[in-house]
N, C-alpha and C positions, 0 to 999 in steps of 0.2 A: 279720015279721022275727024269727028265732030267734035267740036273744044265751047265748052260753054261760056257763056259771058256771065262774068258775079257783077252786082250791083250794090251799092252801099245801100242797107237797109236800113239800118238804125245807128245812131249816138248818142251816148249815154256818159254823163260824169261818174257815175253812180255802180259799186260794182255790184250791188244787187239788183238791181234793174237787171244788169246786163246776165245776173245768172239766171233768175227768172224766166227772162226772155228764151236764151239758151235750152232751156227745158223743155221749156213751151214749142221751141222749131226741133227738138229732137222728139220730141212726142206727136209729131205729127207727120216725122219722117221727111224734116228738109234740111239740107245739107249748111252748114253754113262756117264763116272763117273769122275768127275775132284779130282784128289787127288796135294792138295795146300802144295808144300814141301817152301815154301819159308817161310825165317826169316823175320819179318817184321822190326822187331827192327836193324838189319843187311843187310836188304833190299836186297839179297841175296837168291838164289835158284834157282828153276821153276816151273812151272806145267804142268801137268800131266794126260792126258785124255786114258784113259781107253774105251774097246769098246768088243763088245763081238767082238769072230774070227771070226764069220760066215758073219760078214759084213767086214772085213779086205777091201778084194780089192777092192770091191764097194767104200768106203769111202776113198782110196788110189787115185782114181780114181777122188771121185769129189773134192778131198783137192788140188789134181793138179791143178785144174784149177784158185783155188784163189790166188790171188795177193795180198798177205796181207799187202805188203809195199806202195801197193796204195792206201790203205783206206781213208785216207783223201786227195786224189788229183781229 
């Protein structure tokens, strides 16, 4: 049985970055895991997207290209 290794991809304070991004690695068919370290009560943290390695540079590749500060312009 092959068992993949995930890699910490991205972090992000920001929950729209992170849905963004999320769209952008399912539309391009790469699997990936968000681990939510933020305090809610302290509102404090980030999170945390996970991705197997064998997609690394491909998804390094198309996260370049987003403009995540322009989402709403």
């Amino acid at each position: 049985m092959k068992k993949n290794k995930w890699v910490l991809f991205y972090k992000t304070y920001d929950e729209i970055k992170l849905n963004k991004i999320k769209c952008e690695l399912e539309e391009i068919g790469i699997a990936y895991s968000v681990v939510n370290k933020k305090d809610t009560l302290l509102n404090i943290g980030e999170y945390q997207i996970f991705i197997p390695v064998e997609h690394l540079i491909k998804a390094k590749y198309i996260i370049k290209g987003i403009d995540t500060d322009a989402i709403f312009n």
